[in-house]
N, C-alpha and C positions, 0 to 999 in steps of 0.2 A: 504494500500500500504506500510504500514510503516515493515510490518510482514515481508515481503522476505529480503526487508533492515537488519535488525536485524539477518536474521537464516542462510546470506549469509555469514557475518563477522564471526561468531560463528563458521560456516561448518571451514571456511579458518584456524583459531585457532586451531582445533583441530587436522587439516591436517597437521599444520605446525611441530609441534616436530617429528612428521614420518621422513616427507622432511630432518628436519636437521641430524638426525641418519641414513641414508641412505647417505646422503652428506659424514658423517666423515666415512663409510665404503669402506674402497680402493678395495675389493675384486673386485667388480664388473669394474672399473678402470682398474686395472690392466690386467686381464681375456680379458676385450677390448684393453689392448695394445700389450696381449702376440698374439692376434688374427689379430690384424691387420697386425703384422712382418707377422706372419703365410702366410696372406694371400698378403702380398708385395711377399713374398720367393716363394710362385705359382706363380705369375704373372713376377716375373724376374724383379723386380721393386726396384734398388738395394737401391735407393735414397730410397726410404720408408721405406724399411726395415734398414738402416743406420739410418732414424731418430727416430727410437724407442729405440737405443742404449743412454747409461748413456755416461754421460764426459768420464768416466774414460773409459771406452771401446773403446770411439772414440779416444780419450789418444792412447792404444795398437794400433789402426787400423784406423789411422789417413786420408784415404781416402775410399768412399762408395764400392771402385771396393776391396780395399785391404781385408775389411770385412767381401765382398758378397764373394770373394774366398774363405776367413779359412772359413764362416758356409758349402758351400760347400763342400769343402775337408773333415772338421771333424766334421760335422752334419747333415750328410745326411737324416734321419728320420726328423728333422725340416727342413728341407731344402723342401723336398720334401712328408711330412706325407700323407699317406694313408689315413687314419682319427685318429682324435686326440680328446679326450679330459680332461675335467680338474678334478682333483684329490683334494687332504687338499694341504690346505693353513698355513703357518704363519707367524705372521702378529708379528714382535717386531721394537718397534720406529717406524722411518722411513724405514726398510726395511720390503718386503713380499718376502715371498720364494713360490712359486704355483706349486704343479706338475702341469704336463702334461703328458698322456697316450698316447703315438702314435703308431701307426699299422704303420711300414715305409711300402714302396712298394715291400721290397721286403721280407713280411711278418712275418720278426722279429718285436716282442715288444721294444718296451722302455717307460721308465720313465724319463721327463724331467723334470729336479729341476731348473726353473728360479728363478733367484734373479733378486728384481725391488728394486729400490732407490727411494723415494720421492727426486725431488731436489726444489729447493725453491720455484719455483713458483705454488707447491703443485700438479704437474705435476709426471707421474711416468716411470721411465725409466729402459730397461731393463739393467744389469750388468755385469752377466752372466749366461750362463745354466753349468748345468751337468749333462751327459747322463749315465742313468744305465738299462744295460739290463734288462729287464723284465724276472722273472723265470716263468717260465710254471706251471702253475695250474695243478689240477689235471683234467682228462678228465671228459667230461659231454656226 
């Protein structure tokens, strides 16, 4: 009986430096908080989508209705993506820059370049985006 005692502690060890290396990688982090706005912004859920905003944003757009307007107004492809998805990454200090690919709905591309902040509580919040037309490939 003493055998599983011993190869359980061992499995758990070996498992453990994965866990922590995986812990200090923000990509996956971030990706889930660019996805959550994403999907507060479908649902018109403006509170949700205001609390994935950094200080300094809520700083410019100091109430949820004032900030669910400007992405509205000047983000329409985030606002309302056709389908999106995620692009490279960089990753220096505390900040990640992540695209994002979206099909808006009314069939133009974009690239969306969010900037996310770690802020202290090793939490990560969005800053800002910036939207760049996407150019057209070549045909297939």
């Amino acid at each position: 009986m003493r055998l599983p005692f011993i190869v359980v502690p061992c499995l758990a060890f070996a498992l453990f430096p994965f866990a922590v290396t995986r812990a200090q990688d923000p990509l996956d982090t971030v990706r889930t908080v660019i996805e959550g706005q994403i999907r507060a912004f479908l649902d018109d859920d403006a509170g949700a989508a205001y609390a994935f905003a950094s200080p300094a944003l809520r700083e410019k757009f100091p109430t949820k209705d004032a900030f669910f307007d400007m992405v509205k107004r000047g983000y329409a492809p985030v606002y309302r993506p056709g389908n999106f998805a995620f692009g490279r990454a960089k990753v220096e200090g505390d900040s990640v820059v992540q695209e994002v690919l979206i099909s808006g709905q009314d069939g133009k591309d974009w690239t969306a370049l969010y900037q996310l902040v770690r802020q202290p509580d090793g939490s990560y919040r969005i800053n800002g985006v910036h939207m760049v037309p996407a150019v057209p490939g070549p045909g297939i």
